[in-house]
N, C-alpha and C positions, 0 to 999 in steps of 0.2 A: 504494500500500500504506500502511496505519496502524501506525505503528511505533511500540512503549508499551515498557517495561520489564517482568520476571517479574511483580515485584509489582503495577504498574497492571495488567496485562490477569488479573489474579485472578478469576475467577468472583466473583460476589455471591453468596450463600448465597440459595436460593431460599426464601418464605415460603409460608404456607399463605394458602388462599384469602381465609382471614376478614382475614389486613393488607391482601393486594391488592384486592377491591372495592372498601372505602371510598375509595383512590388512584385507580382506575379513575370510581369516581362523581365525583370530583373534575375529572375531565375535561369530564363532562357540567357540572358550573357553566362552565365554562373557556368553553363554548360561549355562554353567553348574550351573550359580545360582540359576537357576531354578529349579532344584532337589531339594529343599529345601523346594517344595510343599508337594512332595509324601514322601520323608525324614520324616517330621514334621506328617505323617500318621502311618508310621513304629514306630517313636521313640512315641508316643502316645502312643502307643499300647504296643511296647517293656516295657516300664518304667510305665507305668498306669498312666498318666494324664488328668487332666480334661483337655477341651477345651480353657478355659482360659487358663492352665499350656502351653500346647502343640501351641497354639498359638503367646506364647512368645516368638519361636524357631525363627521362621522368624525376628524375632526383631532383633535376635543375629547377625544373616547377614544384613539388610536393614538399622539400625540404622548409623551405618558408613559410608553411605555416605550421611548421616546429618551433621554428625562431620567430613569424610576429604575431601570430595567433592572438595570444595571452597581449601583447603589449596593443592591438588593433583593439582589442578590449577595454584594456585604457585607454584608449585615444577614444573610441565611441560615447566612455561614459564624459570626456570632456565634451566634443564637437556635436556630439547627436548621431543615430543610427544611419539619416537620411544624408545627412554629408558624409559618412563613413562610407554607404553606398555608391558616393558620385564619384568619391575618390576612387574607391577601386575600379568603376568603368574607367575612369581617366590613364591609369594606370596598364589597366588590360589595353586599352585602347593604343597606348605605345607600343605592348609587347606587340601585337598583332601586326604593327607597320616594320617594325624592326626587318625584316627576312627578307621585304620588298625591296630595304637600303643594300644588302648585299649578304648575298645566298654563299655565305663560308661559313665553318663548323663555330667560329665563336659569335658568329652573329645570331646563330641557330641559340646557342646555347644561354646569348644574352635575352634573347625573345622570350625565351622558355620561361626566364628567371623573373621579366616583367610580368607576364602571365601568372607565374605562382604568386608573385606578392596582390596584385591585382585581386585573382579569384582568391586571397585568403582575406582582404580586406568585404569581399562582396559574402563571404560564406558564415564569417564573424558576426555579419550586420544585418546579411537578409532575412535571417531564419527570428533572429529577435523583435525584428521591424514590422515580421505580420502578429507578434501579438499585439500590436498598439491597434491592428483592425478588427482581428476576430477575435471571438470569445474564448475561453478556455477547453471547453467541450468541444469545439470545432477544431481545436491547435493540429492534433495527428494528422487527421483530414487535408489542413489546410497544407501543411508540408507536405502532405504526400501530394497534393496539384502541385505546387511549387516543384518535386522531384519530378512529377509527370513530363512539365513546360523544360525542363532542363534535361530530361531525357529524349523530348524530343529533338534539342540542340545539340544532342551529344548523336544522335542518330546521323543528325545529317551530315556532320562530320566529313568522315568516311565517304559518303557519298558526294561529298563535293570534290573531296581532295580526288576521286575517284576520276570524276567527271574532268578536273584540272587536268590532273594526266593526262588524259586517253583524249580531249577534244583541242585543249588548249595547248596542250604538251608542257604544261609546265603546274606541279602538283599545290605548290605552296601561294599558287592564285589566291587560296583559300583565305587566306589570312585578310587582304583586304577586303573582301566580301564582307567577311566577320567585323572588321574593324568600322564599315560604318553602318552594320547594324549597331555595334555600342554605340555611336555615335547617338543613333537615333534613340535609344531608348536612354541616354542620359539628360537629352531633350527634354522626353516626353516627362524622367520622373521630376527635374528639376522646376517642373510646369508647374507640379502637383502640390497644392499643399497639405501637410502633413501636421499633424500635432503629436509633442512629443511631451512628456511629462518633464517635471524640474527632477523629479528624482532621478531621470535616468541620463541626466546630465550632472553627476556629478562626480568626485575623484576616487581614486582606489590605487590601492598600490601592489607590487608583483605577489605582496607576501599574503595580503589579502586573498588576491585571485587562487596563488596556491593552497593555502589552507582548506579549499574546499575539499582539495585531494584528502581532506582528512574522514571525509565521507566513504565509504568504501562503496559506493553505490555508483559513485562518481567515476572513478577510478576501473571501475567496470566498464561503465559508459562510453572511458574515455578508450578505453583498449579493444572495445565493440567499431569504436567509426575507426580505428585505424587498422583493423583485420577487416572492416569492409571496405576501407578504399584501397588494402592492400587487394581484394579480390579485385575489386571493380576496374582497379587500372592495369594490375596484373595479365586480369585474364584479356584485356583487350589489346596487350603488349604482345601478347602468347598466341592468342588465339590463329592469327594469320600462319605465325608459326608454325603451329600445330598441324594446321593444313598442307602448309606447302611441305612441311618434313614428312609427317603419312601419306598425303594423294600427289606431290609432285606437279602440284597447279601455279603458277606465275604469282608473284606479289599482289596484280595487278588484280588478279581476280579472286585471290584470300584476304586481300583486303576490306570485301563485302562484309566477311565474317561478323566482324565487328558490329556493321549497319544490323546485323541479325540479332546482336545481343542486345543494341539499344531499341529494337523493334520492340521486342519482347520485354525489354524494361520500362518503354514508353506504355505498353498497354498493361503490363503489371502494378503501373502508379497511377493509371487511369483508374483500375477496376480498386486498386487498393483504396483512393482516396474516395469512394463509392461504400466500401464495405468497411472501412474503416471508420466511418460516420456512425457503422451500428453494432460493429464486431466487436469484442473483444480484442486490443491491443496485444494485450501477449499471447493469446493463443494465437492471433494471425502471424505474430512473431515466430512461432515454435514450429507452423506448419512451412514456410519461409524458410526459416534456418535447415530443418530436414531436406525438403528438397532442393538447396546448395547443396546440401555434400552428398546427395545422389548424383547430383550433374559433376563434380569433380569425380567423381568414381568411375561415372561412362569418360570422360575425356580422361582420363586415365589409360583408360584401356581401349579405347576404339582409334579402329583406325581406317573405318569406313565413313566417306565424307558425308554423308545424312546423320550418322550416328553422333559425330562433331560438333554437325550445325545445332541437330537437337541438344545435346549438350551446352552448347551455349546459349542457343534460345531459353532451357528451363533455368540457366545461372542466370541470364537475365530479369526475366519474369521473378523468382527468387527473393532476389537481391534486388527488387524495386522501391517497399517499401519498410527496410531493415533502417534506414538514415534516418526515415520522420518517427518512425518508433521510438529510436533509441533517445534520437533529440528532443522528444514531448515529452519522453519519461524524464529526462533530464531536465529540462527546464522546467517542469511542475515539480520536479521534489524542491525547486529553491527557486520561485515563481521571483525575489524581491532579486535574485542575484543571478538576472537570469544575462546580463554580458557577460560578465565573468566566467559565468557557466559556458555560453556559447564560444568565448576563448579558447577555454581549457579545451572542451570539445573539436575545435574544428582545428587545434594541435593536431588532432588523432589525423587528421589529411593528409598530415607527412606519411602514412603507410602506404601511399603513393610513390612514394620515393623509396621506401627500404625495402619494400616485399618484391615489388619489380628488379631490384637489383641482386638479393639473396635468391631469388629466381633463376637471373642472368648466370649468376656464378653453380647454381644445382645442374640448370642443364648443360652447362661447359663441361663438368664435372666427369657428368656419366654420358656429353655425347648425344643428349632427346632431350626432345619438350617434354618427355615425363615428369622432368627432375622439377621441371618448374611448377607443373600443373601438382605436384604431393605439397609445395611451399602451401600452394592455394586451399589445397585441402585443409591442412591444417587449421588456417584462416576461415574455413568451415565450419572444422570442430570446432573451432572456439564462440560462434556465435551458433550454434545448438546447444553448446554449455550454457552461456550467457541468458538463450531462450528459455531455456529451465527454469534458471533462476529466476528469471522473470515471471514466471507461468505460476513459480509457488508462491511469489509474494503475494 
């Protein structure tokens, strides 16, 4: 059970449609991190690196918000959620131009690094920014549309860079596509007006924010979002792999892969944030977590390209709504300290950056994508443990 005081579990005053879109479109930039799966398949291949080398890439975006996570946190409770917001589009909005000035390995890899600070300033801010519209009862729900709109961003990914290649001939077009969607949607939110409380504009400091860690619930929470962004960017670093090492198909065309897992995750935060309004939280959690490490067990062992793709479609579907789970749970056990919280939390992002790479170094190891896809697994079990736990509170 979540246990808050009268005052924390207060309803938030629900807003009309016209504040929440622009917060909701804010999720779809949220998504362009994600190109840093099939990204990281291109620049491999462009630059000739091993799996370790190429694995490193994701590090370059994920590692930031290990290091600003927590301090984006203080910065929000000084500045406000909604300029926390505009900065990190401002931010993304560079990395994204960066690759256009000149397509070498450290340009690649400066892009990368604006992109991670960018999406950890927008991951810090979005997710706390829709309680100031919806009510408390609505919050899982609410995230999980906001994971929908950003999984549909992360779908198309893939498919554009796809498209670059094969029509334009040149794959990383991608990027200013992207770049003046942010443009537009920091337009549109800085249009909006927004109201924010005095309380949640106010200071705190590192030891603060960590103390929470003293919570063990937290500290769960916190090792939940970094074994699912270790899944989520792993398997999308992998997945292509996975193909062209068992069926022997072209980058060009195991690069869809991906577009399959975000298909599948886009209609798994669709239907989650539907039954989530009336389901039970953690047992939809428990059923989730179980069917993750079924689909690691078939990509484990198959090496027929339908049994792959299914594979990836149900880690998808899955893993669509494990993030608004973990994160509603989390900000209602400590509704007054709910930045800080979302700091600490969107730390756990950097498993973006270590699992993909402990990955890289398993499959050099032994030589297959096996070695990579058992890291995943792991990252499996530990969020049907987690499910458990949750299921008995």
């Amino acid at each position: 059970m979540i246990s808050t005081t009268k005052t924390e579990i207060a309803a938030v005053p629900k807003a009309g449609i016209v504040q929440l879109l622009p917060i909701l479109f804010g999720f779809f930039i949220m998504g362009f991190v994600d190109v840093v799966g099939i990204a990281t398949n291109y620049v491999k291949k462009d630059f000739s690196l091993s799996d370790t080398l190429s694995n490193l890439l994701p590090m370059a975006v994920f590692l930031w918000f290990l290091i600003f996570a927590v301090p984006t946190g203080m910065l929000m409770n000084r500045i406000g959620r909604k300029r926390t917001v505009l900065l990190g589009m401002g931010v993304t909005f560079i990395g994204l131009l960066t690759p256009m000035l000149a397509y070498t390995l450290p340009m690649v890899l400066f892009a990368f690094v604006m992109i991670g600070v960018g999406n950890t300033l927008l991951q810090v801010a979005l997710n706390p920014l829709l309680t100031n519209i919806v009510s408390r009862d609505r919050l899982t729900s609410s995230l999980s549309v906001g994971q929908f709109i950003k999984a549909l961003s992360s779908f198309m990914g893939p498919i554009v860079a796809a498209f670059a290649g094969t029509r334009l001939h040149n794959w990383h077009l991608l990027f200013p596509i992207f770049a003046g969607v942010t443009v537009l949607s920091f337009i549109w939110l800085i249009a909006t007006p927004l109201h924010e409380n005095k309380e949640e504009t106010r200071t705190s400091s590192f030891s603060a924010c960590f103390s929470l860690l003293g919570d063990r619930m937290i500290i769960f929470y916190f090792l939940g979002i970094l074994t699912l962004v270790g899944i989520d960017v792993g398997l999308n670093v992998s997945a292509p792999k996975i193909l062209m090492e068992r069926t022997g198909i072209p980058l060009e065309q195991a690069g869809y892969v991906t577009s399959v897992y975000f298909v599948f995750k886009t209609a798994g935060s669709f239907i989650g944030a539907l039954l989530l309004a009336k389901w039970s939280a953690s047992r939809f959690y428990f059923i989730s977590a179980t069917a993750a490490v079924i689909a690691m067990v078939a990509l484990l062992f198959a090496h027929d390209s339908s049994i792959i793709y299914a594979g990836v479609a149900l880690a998808g579907f899955a893993c669509a709504n494990i993030f608004s789970v973990i994160f509603s749970y989390a900000l209602l056990r400590k509704p007054g300290r709910s930045n800080e919280i979302s700091g600490l939390l969107v730390m756990g992002v950097s498993g973006g950056a270590f699992f993909p790479f402990l990955m890289g170094i398993s499959s050099d190891a032994v030589h297959a994508q096996w070695g990579a896809i058992l890291v995943l697994l792991i990252c499996c079990i530990y969020q049907w443990g987690l499910s458990v736990k949750v299921l008995k509170s």
